[in-house]
N, C-alpha and C positions, 0 to 999 in steps of 0.2 A: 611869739616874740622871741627874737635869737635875749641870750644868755648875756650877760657884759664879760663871762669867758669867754664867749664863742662869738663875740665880737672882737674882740682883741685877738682871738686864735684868726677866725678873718682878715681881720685887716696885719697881721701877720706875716699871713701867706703874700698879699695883696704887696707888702713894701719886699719880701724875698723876693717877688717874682718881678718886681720891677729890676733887681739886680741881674738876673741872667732871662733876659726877653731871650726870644726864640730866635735862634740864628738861621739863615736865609744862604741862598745857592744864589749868586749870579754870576755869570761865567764861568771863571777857574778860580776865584775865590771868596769866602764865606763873609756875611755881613751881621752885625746889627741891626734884629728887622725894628727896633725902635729909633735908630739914629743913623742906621746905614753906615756907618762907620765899619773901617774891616776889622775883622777879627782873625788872630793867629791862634793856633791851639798851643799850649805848656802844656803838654798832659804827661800822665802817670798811667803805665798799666797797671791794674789794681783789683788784683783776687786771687788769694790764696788756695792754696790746692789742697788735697784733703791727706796727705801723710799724716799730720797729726790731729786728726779730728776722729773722734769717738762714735760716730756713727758710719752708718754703712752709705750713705749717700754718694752718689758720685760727683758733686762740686759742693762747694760754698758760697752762697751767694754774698756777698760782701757788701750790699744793701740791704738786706734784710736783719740784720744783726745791730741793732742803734746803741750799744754800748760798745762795740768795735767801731762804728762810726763816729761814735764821741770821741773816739781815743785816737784814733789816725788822722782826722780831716784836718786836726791844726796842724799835725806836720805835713801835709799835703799844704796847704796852707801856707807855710814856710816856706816850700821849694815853689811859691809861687803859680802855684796850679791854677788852669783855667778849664781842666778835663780830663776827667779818667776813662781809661777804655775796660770795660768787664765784658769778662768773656762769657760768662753763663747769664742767664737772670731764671730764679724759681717764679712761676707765673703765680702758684699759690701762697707766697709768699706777701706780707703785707711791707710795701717799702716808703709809706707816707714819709716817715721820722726824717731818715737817714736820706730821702730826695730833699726833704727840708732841711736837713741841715748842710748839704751842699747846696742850696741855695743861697743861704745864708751867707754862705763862705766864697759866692759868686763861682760856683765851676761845676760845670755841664759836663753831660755824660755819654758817650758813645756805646754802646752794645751790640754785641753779636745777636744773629738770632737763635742762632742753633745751640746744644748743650752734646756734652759728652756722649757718644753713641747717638745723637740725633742730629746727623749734618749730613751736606752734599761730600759724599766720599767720594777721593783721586782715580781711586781704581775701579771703583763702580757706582757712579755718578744716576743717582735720580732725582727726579723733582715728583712728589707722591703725596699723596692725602696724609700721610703721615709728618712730616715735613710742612706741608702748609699748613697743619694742625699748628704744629709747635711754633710756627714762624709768626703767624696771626695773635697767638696766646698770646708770645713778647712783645707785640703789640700792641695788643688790647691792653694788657697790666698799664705797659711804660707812658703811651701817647697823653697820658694823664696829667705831666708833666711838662713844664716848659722847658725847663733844663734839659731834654733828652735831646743832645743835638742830633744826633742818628745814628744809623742802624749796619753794623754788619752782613749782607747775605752771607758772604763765604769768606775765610783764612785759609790762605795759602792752599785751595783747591786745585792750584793747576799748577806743578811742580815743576814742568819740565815738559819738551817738546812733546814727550812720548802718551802726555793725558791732557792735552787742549781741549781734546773733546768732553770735556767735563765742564768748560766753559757756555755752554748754553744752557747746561741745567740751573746754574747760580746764574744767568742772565734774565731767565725764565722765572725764579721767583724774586730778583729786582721786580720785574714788570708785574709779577701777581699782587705782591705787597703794596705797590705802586696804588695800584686797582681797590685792594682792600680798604687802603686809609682813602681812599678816595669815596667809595661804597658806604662808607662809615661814617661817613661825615669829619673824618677825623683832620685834625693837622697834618696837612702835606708835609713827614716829617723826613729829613734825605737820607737816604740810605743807597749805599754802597758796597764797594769787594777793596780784602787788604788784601794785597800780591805779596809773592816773597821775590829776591833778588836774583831771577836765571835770568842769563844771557843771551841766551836764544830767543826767550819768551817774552821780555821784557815790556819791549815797544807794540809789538802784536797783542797783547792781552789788556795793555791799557789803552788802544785806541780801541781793541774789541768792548770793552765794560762801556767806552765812553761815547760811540755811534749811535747811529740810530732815532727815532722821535724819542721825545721828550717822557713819553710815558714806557719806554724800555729803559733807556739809558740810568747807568750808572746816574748816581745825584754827585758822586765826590769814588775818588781811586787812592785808596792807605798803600803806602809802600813799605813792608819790613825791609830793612838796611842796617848791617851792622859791618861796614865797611872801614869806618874811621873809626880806627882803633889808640889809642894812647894821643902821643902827641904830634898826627899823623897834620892832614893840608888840605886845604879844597879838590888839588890836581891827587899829590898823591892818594889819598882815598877815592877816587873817582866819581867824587861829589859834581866834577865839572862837567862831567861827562853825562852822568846821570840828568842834570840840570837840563843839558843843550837836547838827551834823547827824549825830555817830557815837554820841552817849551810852548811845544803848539797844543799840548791837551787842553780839552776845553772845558774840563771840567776840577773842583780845587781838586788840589793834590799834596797830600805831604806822609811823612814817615808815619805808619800806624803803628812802628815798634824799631827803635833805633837804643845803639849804648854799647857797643862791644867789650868783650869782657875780657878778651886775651890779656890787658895789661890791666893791671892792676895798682894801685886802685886806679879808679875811671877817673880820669879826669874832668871829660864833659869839653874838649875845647872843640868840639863839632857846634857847640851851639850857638858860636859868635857867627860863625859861618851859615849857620841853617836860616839865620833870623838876620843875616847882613845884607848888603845890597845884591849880590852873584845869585843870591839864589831866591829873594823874598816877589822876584817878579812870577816865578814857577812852582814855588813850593808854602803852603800856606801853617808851617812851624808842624809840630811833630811831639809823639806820645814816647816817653822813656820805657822802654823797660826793664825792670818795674819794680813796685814798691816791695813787696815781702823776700826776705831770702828765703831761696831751696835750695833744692842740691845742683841747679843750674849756677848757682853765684852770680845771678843777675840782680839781687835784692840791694835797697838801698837801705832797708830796715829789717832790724829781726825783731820776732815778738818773744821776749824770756820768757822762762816758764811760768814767772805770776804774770806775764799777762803787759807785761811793761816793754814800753820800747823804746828801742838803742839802735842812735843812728848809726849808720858807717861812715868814713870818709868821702865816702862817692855821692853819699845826701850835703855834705858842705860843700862839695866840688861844684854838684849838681845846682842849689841853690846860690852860688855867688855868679856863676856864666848868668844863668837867667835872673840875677840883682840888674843885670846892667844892659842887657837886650834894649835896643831902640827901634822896629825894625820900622819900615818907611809905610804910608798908607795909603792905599790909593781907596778912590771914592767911587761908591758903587753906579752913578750915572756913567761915570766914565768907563769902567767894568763892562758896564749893560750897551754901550754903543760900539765897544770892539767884540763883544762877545760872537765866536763862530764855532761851527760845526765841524767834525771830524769824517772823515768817511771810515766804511769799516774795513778793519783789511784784509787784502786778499787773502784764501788760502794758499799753502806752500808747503814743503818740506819741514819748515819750525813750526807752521799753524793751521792745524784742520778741525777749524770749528765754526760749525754754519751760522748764518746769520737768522735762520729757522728757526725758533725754537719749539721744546718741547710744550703741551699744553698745559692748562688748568688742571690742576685736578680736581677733578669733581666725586664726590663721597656718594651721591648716588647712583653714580656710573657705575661703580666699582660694588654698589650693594646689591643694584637690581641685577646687576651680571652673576655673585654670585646666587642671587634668588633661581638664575635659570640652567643653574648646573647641576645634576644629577650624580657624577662621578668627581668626588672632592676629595682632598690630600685629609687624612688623619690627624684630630688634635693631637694626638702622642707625637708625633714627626718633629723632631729639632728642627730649626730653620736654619742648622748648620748643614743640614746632611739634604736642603733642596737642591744645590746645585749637581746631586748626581743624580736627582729623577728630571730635574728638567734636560739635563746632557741626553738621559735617553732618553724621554718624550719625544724630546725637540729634534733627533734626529728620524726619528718616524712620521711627525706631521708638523706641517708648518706653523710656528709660531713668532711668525710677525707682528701678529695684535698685540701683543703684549712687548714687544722688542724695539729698543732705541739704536738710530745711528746718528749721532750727532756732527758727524764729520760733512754725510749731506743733508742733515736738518729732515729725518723722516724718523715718524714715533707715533709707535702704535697705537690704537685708539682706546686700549686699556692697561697703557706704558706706566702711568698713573698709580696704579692699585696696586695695592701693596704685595709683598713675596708672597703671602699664602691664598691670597684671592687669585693671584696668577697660575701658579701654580694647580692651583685648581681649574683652572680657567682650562689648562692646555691637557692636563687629566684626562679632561670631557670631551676634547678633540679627538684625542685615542681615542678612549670610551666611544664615540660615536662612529669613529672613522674603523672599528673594530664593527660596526652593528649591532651597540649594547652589549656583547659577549662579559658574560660575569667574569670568567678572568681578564678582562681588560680593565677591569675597576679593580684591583687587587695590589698588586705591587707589592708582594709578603708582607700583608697589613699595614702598606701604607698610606692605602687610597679606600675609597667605601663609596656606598651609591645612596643616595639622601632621596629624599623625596624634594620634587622642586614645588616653589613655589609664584604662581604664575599671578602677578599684580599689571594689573592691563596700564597704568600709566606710564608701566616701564620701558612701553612699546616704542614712545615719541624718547623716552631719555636717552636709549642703546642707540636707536636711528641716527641721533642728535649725536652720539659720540662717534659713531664710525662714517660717521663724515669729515671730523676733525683732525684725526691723525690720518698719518700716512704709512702705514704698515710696512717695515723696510724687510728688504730678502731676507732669508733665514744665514742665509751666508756669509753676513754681514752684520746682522744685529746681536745685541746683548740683552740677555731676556730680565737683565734687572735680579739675580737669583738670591743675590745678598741682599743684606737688610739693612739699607742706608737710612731707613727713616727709626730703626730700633735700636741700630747698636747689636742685636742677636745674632745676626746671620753671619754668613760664610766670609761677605763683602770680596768674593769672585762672582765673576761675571760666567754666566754660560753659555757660550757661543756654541749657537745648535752647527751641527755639520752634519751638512745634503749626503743623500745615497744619491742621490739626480746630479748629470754631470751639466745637463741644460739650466742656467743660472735664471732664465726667462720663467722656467715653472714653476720660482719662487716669488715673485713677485703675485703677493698675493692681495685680495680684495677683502676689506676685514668687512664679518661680517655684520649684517644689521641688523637692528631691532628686533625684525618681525623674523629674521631666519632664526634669531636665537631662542625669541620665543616658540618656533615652529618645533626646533629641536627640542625644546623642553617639555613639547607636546608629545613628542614621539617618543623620548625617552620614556617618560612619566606613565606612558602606554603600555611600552615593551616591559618598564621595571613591575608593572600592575597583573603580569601576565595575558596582556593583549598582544598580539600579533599585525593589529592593523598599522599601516604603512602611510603617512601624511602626505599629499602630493601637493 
């Protein structure tokens, strides 16, 4: 029989949680799934960075801490908040309190997935077992809550013309996440990509996030804009513009980080504008940032040294524009009968990012693979110093299997697994493409010959994987060398370059199952002092 506390802590929960029901996707802008009614976001970015924090950690999570939550959410609270955006979340972290107390205070929460050193990086973009690890984790914790309106894949991953093709690795874990909460039985809960403000990019990156079926596509497109500066205008800040290049998106849309700082103090008069008629049919309100000062001077609040906080003037500015917001609402039947579809756009000179994406990654792909390697990279080896054994691997034997082109949507079938399983992975290509020769497992100690180990179910897993990708040339592919899912590595890419001038002998066939298991027949032979030869 529950407790007459733990009836009251229930029924608690039960009256918070009727204050922020779970908000809903239909069309290009977000609802009330208990009254349908639209909702715009007032949010605050919100989490502090770790210059003055006493541990070695590399963030703070800013929910996990329920005596910092006590202390900020009423002035959250003041500036009339309906959502913050946090950009880390610690998985092992308990955040019962502190989702409870913004519940309380009616304001839902948006989250990235990824954490410092564990994101889709611009210059060397993968989607990896490591990655889906942590991407799932911040799901599993957060999905527990109704307040979590949704979920970041990627910030500002595609900067500029020159790395679009980093766009299908964060399209690729939209659609796995997708799959996950789907698999889990969990809340279909929406998750999206913030962009940042390029020119070039602009229009092409948010119809790319936002094409596609239902179980790839973007849920909602964040725009960072810090354009409207001081006591700028709809035209001149080029809010107008902005406006008329998203109109047709089909999916909501509004600033995921807005508040220019050049003038001082902020005034905030972007936000009669953002939330007025010009722009409330395209843009569904918008996150500030953000609360804490750093040495950016974006902060609306400092915390003194005991611990006390002092607003600025830009927190008065900030909460009297949003006192007086009315914006207009439209109703989600009528939403759901204009709702349409985007097509995706073509590539071009500003956009080479395939509609392709890269796959799943699967953990036992990547374990049975290296179960059947013989010749593997040294735990001593930095995973800064891979990209100059895969440069010269990868110039002696083809390493496609392991290699991304995202421009024409082909990836290898162990594109997935992380820098040091790859790494090893192309070792053992030498290694075999040598005849087992003991110097060819060497690399002045930085490679060695293992004994393998042959598990027969691994046979249908490798088959089942080099089916899946599509091994791109060596003369085109990036073999992944950095360590996007660690944060440790190089985060260059290693583009193997051909001794062969015929571009056709690169297109290689990855190999299967049963050839890898054959090889690690033969190895396991030759390293045994056998000499017999498998046919």
């Amino acid at each position: 029989m529950l407790s007459i506390l733990s009836a009251l802590t229930l029924l608690g929960l039960s009256c918070a949680s009727d204050l922020t029901p779970p908000i809903e996707v239909t069309g290009n802008k977000f609802f009330f799934s208990n009254n349908g009614s639209q909702f715009y976001m007032k949010g605050i970015a919100y989490q502090q960075d770790t210059s003055n924090s006493t541990t070695t950690d590399t963030f703070i999570d800013p929910l996990a801490n329920v005596e910092t939550c006590r202390r900020d959410f009423p002035y959250l609270e003041q500036l009339h908040t309906n959502v913050i955006r946090v950009y880390a979340i610690d998985v092992d972290a308990d955040h019962d309190e502190c989702m409870q107390l913004l519940e309380e205070a009616g304001i839902y929460v948006i989250a990235d997935l990824s954490e410092p050193g564990d994101s889709i990086i611009t210059t060397d973009p993968a989607w990896d077992v490591h990655l889906y690890d942590r991407y799932t984790s911040v799901i599993d914790e957060m999905q527990q809550y109704d307040n979590v309106l949704g979920f970041f894949a990627g910030n500002e991953v595609i900067t500029n013309r020159s790395n679009t093709d980093a766009a299908p690795f964060v399209k690729a874990a939209i659609r796995d996440m997708k799959t996950y909460m789907e698999d889990q039985g969990y809340r279909q809960i929406p998750i999206g990509y913030s962009a940042n403000d390029d020119a070039l990019t602009r229009i092409s990156s948010a119809n790319y996030f936002a094409c596609g079926d239902s179980d790839v596509r973007a849920d909602f497109y964040g725009y960072n804009i810090y354009s409207w500066c001081g006591r700028s205008s709809f035209t001149t800040s080029g809010y107008d513009d902005r406006t008329e290049d998203f109109r047709n998106l089909s999916v909501p849309l509004f600033f995921s980080e807005y508040g220019c700082n050049e003038v001082q103090p902020r005034l905030f008069t972007e936000v009669e504008a953002l939330y007025g008629p010009n722009m409330t049919d395209v843009w569904s309100g918008g996150i500030v940032y953000m609360y804490f000062e750093e040495e950016n001077n974006y902060g609306l609040v400092t915390i003194e040294p005991d611990g006390d906080v002092s607003t600025y003037s830009d927190f008065n500015y900030l909460r009297s524009e949003l006192a007086t917001i009315s914006p207009s609402l439209a109703t989600q039947s009528e939403v759901s009968a204009t709702a349409t579809e985007l097509e995706c756009p073509p590539t071009g000179n500003n956009w080479r990012a395939s509609t392709d994406l890269p796959p799943t990654p699967n953990k036992e792909v990547c374990d049975c693979l290296q179960n059947t390697l013989a010749c593997v990279v040294s735990d001593d080896v930095e995973p800064e110093d891979y990209a100059d054994i895969f440069n010269y691997v990868c110039s002696r034997v083809e390493c496609g299997d392991i290699g991304t082109d995202a421009e024409i949507g082909e990836y290898g079938p162990y594109s997935f697994c992380d820098a040091k399983e790859k790494l090893s992975f192309v070792l053992n290509l030498y290694y075999e493409d040598q005849n087992g020769a003991a110097s060819a497992c060497d690399f002045d100690g930085s490679a060695s010959v293992v004994s393998t180990t042959i598990v027969s179910s691994c046979a249908s897993i490798l088959e089942s994987a080099s089916t899946v990708g599509t091994a791109p040339s060596s003369s085109r592919t990036s073999t992944g060398s950095g360590s996007s899912g660690t944060g440790s590595g190089s985060g260059s890419s290693a583009d193997a370059t051909s001794t062969e001038s015929d571009d056709a002998a690169f297109i290689h066939k990855p190999k299967s199952g049963s050839e890898l298991l054959m090889a690690a027949f033969f190895v396991t032979f030759v390293t045994s002092g056998f000499t017999y030869t498998l046919l």
